[in-house]
C-alpha positions as CSV (number, residue, x, y, z in Angstrom):
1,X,-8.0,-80.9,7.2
2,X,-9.9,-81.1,4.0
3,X,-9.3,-78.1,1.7
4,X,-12.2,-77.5,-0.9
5,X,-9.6,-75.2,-3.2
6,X,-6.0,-74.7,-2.5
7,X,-6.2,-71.5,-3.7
8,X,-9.2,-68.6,-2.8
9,X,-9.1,-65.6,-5.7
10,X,-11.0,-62.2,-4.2
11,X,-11.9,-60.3,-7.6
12,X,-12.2,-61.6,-11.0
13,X,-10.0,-58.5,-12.9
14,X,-6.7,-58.3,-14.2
15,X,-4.6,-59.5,-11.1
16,X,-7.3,-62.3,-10.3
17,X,-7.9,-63.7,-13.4
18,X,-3.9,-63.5,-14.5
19,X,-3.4,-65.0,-11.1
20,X,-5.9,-67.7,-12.2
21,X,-4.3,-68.5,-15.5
22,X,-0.8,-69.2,-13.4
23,X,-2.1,-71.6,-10.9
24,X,-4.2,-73.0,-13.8
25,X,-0.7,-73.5,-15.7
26,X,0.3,-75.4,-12.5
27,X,-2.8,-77.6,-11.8
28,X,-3.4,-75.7,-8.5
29,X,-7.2,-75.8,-7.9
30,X,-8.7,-71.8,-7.3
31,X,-11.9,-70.8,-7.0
32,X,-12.0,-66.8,-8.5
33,X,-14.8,-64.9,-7.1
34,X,-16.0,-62.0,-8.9
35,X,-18.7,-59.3,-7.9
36,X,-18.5,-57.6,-11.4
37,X,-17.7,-54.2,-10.1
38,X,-14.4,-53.4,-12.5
39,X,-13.0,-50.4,-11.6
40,X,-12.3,-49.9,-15.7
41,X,-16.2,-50.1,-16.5
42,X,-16.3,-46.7,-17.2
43,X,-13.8,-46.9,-20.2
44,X,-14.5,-48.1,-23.4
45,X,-11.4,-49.0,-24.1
46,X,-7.6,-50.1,-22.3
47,X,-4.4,-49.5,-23.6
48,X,-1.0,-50.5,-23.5
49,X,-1.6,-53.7,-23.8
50,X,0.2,-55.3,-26.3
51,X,-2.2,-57.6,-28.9
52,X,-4.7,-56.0,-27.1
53,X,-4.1,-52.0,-27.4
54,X,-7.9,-50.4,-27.6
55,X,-9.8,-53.2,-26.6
56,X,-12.9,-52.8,-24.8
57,X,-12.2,-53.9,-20.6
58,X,-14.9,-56.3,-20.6
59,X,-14.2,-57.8,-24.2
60,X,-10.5,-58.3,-22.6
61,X,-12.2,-60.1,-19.3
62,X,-13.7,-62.3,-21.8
63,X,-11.0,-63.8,-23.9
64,X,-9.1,-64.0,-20.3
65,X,-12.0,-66.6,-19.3
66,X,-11.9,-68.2,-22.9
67,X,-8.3,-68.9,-22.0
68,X,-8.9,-70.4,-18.3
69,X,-11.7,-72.8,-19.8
70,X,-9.3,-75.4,-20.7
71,X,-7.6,-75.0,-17.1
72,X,-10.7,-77.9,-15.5
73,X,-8.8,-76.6,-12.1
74,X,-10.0,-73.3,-11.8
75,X,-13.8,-72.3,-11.2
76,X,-15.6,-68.8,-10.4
77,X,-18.2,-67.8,-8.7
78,X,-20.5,-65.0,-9.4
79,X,-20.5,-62.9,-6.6
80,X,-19.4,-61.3,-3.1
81,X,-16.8,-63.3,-0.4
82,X,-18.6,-62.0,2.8
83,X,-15.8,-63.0,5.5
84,X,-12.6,-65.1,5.3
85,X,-11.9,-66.3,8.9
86,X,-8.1,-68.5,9.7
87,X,-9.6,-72.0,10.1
88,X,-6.8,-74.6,11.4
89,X,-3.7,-74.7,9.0
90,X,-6.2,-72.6,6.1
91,X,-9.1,-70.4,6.1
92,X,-12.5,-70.3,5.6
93,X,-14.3,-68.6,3.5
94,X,-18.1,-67.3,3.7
95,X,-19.6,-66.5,0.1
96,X,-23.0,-64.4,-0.8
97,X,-24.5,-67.6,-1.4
98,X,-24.5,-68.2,2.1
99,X,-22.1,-71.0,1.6
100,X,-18.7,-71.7,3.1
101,X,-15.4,-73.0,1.4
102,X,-12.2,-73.9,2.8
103,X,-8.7,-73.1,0.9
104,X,-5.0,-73.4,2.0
105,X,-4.5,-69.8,0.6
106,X,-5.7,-66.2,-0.5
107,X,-5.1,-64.1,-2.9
108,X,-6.2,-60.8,-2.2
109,X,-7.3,-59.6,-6.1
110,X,-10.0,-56.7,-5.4
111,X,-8.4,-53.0,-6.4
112,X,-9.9,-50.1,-5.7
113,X,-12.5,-47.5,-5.5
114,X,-11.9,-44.3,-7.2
115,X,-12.9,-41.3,-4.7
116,X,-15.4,-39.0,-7.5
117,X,-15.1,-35.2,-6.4
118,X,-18.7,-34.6,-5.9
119,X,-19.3,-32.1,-8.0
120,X,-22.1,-32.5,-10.9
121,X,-20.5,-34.0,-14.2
122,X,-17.5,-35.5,-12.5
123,X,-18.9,-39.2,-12.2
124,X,-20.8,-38.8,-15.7
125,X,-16.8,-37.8,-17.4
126,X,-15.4,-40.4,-15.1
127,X,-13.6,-43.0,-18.2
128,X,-14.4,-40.7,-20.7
129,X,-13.4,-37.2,-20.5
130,X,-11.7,-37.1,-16.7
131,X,-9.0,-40.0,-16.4
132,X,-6.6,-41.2,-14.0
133,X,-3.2,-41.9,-16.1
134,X,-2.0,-40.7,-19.5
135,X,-0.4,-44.1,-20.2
136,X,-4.1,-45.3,-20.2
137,X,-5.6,-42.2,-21.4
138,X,-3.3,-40.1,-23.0
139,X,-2.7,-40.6,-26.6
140,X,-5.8,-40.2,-27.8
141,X,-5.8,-36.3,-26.0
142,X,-2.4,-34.9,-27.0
143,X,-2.3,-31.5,-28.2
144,X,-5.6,-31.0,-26.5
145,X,-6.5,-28.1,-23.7
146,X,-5.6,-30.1,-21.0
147,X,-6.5,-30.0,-17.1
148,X,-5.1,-31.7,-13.9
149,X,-6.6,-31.3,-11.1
150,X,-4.7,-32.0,-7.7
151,X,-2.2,-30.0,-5.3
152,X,1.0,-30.4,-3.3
153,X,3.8,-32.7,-3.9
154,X,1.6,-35.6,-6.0
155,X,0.9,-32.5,-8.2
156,X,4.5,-32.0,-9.4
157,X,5.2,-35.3,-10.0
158,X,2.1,-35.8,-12.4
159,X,2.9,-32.5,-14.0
160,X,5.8,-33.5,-16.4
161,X,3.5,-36.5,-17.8
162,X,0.5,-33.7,-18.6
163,X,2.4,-30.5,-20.0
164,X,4.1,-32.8,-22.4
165,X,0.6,-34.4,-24.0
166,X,-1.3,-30.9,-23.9
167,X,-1.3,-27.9,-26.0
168,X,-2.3,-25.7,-23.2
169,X,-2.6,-26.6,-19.8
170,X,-4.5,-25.5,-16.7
171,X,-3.9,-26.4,-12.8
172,X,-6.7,-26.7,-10.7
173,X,-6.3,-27.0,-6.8
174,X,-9.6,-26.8,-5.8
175,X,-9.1,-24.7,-2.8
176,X,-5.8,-22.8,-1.1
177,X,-2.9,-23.9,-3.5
178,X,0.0,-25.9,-1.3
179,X,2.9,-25.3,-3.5
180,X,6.5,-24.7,-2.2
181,X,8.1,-21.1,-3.8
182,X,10.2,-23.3,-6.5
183,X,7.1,-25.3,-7.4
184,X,5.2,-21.9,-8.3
185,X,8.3,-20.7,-9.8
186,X,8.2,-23.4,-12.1
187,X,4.5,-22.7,-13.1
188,X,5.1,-19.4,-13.8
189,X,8.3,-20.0,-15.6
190,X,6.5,-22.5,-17.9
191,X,3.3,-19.7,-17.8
192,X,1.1,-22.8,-16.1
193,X,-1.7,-21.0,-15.0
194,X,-2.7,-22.5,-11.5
195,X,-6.7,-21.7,-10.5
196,X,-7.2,-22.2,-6.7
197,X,-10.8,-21.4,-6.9
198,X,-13.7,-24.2,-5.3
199,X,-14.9,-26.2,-8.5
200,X,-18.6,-26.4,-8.7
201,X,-19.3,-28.1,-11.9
202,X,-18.1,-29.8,-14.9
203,X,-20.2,-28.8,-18.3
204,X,-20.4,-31.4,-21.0
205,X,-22.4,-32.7,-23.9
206,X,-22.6,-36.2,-24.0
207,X,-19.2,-37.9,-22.9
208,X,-17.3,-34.7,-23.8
209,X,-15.9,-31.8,-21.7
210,X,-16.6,-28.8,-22.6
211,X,-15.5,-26.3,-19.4
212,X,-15.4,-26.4,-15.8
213,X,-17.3,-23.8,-13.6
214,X,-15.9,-22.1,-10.4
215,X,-17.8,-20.6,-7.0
216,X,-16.7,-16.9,-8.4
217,X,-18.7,-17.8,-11.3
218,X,-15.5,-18.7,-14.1
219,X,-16.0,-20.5,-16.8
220,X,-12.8,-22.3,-18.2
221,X,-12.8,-24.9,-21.3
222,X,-11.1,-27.5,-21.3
223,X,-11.1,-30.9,-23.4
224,X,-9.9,-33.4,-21.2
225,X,-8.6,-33.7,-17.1
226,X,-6.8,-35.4,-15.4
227,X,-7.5,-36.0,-11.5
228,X,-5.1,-37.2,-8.9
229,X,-5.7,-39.5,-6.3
230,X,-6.8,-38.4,-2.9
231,X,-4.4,-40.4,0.1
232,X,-4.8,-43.4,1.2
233,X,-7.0,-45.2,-1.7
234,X,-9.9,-47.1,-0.5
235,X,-9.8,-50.5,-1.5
236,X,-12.9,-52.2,-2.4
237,X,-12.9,-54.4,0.4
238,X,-12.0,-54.9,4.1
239,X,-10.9,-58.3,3.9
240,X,-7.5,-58.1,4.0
241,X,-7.8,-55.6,7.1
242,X,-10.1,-58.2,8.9
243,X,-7.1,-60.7,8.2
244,X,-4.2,-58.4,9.7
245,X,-2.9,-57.2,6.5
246,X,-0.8,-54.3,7.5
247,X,-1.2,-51.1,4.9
248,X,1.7,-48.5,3.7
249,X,0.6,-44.9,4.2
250,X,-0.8,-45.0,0.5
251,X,-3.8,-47.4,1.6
252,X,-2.2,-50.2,0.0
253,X,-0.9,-53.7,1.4
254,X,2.5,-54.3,2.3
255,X,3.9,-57.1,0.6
256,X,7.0,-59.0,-0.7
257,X,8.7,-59.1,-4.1
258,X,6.4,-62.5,-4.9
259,X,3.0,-60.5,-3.6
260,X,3.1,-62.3,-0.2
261,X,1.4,-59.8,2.5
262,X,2.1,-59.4,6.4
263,X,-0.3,-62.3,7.0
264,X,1.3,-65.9,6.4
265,X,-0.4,-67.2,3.5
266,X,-2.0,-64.2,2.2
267,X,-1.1,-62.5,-0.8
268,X,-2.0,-59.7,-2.8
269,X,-1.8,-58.3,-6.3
270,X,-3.2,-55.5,-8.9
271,X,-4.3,-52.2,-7.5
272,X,-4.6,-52.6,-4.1
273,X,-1.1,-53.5,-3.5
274,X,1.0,-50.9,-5.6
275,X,0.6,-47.2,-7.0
276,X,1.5,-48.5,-10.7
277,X,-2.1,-48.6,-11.9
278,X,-2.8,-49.9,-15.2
279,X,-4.2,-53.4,-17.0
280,X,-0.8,-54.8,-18.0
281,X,0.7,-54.3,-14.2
282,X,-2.0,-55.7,-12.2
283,X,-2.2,-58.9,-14.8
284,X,1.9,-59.0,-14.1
285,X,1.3,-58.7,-10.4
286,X,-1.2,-61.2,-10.7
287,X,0.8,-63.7,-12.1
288,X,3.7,-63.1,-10.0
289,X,1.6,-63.8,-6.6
290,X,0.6,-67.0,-8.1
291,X,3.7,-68.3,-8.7
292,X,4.7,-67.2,-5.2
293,X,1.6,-69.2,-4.1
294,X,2.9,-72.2,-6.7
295,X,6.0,-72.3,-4.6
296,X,4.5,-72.2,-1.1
297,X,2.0,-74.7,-2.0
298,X,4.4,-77.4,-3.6
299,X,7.0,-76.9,-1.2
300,X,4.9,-77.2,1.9
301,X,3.6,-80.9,0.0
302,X,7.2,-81.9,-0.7
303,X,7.4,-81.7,3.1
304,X,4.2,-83.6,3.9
């Protein structure tokens, strides 16, 4: 069967293009699509990154291509894979050109779609004032009046990370609090005030928070939030579902120590295939399901 690329990338961020810079190393042929929908476009800046610490996302994207130029193996395509289908010992690919491709391999690259409370202000703070991690977002809001909003079990677990980095901090549940008895003991203990009260606004000037409004008509300031993730995550595509990819409970794909999925020649890598969200992990998860590719790849033509 003729192959067009040995290897198909689906998303052109941190896992895909890291991913592309290992098979490039290897003079394995990829074809990275991107759709341009980074889930970091929000931010104007990443962090924790070393050589890179407070660079802008899409400056970063761009030195990453700058690298892969020199790589004459590895090419991108603007835009949207519609459909991968298994097509005899590969797949086939359909491509928002209206074009079809065939590769020995996927890599599964997209992450995934952060869930915006919808409330006004949320999406406008989104990046800038309401984050998702304080190893991305943290440093620059310590010894700030800090929020978190979430409940249960992911609450406590999130908790340590915040009252550390705030100054005063406020828990916001959004609705009936689910805490066990030690869990509120330990909020009152460490006078954490918790506000189960419907959230119906977020007020701000420009990128910065200035309060959060509730249905019985409170008004609380605040400088900076943090929001947990609502179970499972929605990834950003449906491909790997249409393929048979099997998910843990979390949304994400299953997959081995080298990124390989449930699907034989299928991998995955970045955010839709762990909980550990942040530039530096998905380009090492990236590169790791290359080299599991590398080895598949070059072992199954040693056997030719």
């Amino acid at each position: 069967m003729k192959f067009d690329y040995e290897v198909l990338i689906i998303g052109g961020g941190p896992a895909g293009l890291s991913a592309a810079l290992a098979l490039g190393r290897m003079s394995r042929t990829a074809l990275v699509c991107d759709d341009s929908r980074p889930r970091n476009a929000a931010s104007s800046h990443l962090n924790n990154f070393p050589t890179r610490d407070g660079i802008h996302p899409a400056e970063w994207r761009k030195l990453v291509r700058k690298d892969l130029e020199k790589y004459n193996t590895i090419s991108f395509f603007e835009g949207s894979v519609l459909s991968v289908e298994r097509s005899g010992s590969g797949f086939a690919a359909k491509l928002s050109s209206d074009k079809t491709f065939h590769f020995k391999k996927v890599i599964l690259a997209y992450g995934v779609e952060d869930k915006f409370l919808p409330v006004p202000g949320y999406k406008e703070l989104w990046g800038k004032s309401i984050f998702h991690c304080p190893y991305c977002h943290g440093f620059e809001v310590r010894g700030s009046k800090l929020g978190l909003i979430g409940n249960g079990d992911t609450l406590f677990y999130m908790l340590p990370l915040i009252y550390d980095l705030a100054s005063d901090l406020v828990v916001f549940t959004n609705g009936k609090a689910e805490f066990k008895e030690e869990q509120r003991d330990l909020l009152n203990r460490k006078k954490i005030r918790f506000i189960e009260e419907k959230i119906t606004g977020f007020i701000h000037e420009g990128e910065k928070l200035k309060s959060i409004t509730f249905e019985n008509g409170e008004n609380v300031e605040r400088d900076a939030l943090y929001a947990l993730p609502t179970f499972p995550y929605k990834l950003k595509s449906k491909i790997g579902e249409e393929l048979g990819c099997e998910k843990d409970l979390f949304g994400f794909y299953k997959v081995g120590e080298r990124g390989k999925t449930t699907v034989d020649g299928v991998y995955a890598c970045g955010d839709n295939a762990n909980g550990a969200h942040s530039v530096l992990l998905a380009s090492a998860s990236g590169g790791i399901a290359a080299a599991g590719i590398v080895h598949e790849l070059l072992s199954e033509k040693l056997l030719e």
